[in-house]
VMD Tcl script that draws the C-alpha trace (Angstrom):
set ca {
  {-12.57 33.76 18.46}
  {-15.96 33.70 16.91}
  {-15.96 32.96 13.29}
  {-19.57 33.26 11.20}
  {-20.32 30.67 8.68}
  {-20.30 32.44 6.08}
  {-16.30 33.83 6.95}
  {-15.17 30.26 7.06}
  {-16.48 28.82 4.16}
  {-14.55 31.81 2.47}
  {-11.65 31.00 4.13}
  {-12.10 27.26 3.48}
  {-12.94 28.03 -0.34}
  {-9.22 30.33 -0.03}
  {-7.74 26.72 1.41}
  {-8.72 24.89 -1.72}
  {-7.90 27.72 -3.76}
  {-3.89 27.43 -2.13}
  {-3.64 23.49 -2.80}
  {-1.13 22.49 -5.67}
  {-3.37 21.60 -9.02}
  {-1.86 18.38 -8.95}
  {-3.34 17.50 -5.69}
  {-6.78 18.68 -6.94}
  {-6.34 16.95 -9.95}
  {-6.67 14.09 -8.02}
  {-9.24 14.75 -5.40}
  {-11.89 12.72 -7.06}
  {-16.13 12.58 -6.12}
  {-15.01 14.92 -2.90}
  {-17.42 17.48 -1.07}
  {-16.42 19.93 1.60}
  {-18.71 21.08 4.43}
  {-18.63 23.26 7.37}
  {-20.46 22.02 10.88}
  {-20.11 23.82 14.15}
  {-19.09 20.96 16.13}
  {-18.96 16.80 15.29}
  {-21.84 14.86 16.58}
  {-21.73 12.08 18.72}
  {-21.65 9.61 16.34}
  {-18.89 10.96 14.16}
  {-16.58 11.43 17.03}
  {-17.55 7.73 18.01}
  {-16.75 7.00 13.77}
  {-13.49 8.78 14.23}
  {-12.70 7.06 17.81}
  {-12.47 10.30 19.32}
  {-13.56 10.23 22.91}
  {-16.44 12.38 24.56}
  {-13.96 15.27 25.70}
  {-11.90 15.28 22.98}
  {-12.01 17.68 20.45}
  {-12.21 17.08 16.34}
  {-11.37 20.13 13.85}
  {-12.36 17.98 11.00}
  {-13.62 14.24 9.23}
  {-13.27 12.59 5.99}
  {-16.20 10.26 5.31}
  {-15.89 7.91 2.32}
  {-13.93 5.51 0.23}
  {-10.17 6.59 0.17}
  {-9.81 6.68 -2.97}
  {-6.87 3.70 -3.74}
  {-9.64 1.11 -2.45}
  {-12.66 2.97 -4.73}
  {-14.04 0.98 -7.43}
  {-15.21 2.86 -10.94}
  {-18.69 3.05 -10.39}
  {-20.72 6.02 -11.38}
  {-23.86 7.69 -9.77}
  {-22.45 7.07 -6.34}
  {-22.63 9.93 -3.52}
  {-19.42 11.84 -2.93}
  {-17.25 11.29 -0.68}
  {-17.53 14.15 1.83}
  {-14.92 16.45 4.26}
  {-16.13 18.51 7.36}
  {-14.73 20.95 9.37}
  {-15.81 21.94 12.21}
  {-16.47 25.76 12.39}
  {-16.21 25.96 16.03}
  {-14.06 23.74 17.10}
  {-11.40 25.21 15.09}
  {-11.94 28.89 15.79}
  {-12.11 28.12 19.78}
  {-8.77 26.84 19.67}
  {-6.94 29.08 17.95}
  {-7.12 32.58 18.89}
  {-6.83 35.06 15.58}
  {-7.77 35.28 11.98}
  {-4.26 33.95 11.18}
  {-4.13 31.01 13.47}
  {-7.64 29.95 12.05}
  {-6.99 30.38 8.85}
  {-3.65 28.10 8.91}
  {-5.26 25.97 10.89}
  {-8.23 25.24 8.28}
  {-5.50 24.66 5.76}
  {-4.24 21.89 7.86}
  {-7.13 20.38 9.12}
  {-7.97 20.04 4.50}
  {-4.59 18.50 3.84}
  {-5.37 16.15 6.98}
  {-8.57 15.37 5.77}
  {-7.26 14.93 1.60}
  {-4.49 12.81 2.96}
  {-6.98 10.26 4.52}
  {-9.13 10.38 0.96}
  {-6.00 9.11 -0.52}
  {-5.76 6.70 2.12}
  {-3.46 7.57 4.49}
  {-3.84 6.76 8.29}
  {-3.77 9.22 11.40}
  {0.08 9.49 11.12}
  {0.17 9.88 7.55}
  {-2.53 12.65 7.82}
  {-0.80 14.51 10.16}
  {2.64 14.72 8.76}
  {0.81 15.78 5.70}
  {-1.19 18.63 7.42}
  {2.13 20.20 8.43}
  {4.06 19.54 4.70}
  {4.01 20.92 1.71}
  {3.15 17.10 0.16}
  {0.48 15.19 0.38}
  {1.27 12.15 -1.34}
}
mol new
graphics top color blue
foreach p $ca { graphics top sphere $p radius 0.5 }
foreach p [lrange $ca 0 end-1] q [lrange $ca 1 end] { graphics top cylinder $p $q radius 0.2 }
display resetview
């Protein structure tokens, strides 16, 4: 399915919109981007191989091991615009799917590790 840019962001601004206030209460320092695909080096980051695919990547601090320091960069969340749209099929699939690949992505910002993330992209918690 081809998705434009400027369709997923809405649907990944929607996303945020749908997440429980106290979750985004807590998201601290936390930007969101949109890529087409991962590059090399942040499937390598990720330890995904070559000819695997990645729908999304936290990059940061989770946030139990942050110190209070201000004037520091934010931490940042990517999903890939491609990546997700070539796997799934249809404007709903897509859109669920961005959904989960956030919570994913959130659940390793509050430090949770590949299993934790994924049992949280398919729950209603996250924490």
């Amino acid at each position: 399915m081809e998705v434009s840019k400027e369709q997923f962001e809405q649907w990944l601004a929607e996303a945020i919109d749908k997440l429980p206030d106290e979750l985004l209460e807590r998201v601290n320092n936390v930007a969101f981007f949109v890529e087409d695909y991962p590059t090399k080096e942040q499937k390598k980051k990720a330890g995904i191989a070559r000819d695997e695919s990645l729908l999304g990547l936290y990059e940061g601090y989770q946030q139990g091991r942050k110190r209070p320091v201000s004037g520091i960069l934010p931490d940042k969340i990517t999903l890939f615009r491609k990546a997700i749209a070539e796997r799934y099929g249809n404007e709903h699939a897509v859109k669920d799917q961005i959904y989960k690949t956030l919570k994913h992505e959130i659940a390793h910002h509050f430090g949770s590790d590949e299993e934790g993330a994924r049992k949280a992209a398919i729950s209603s918690k996250i924490f």
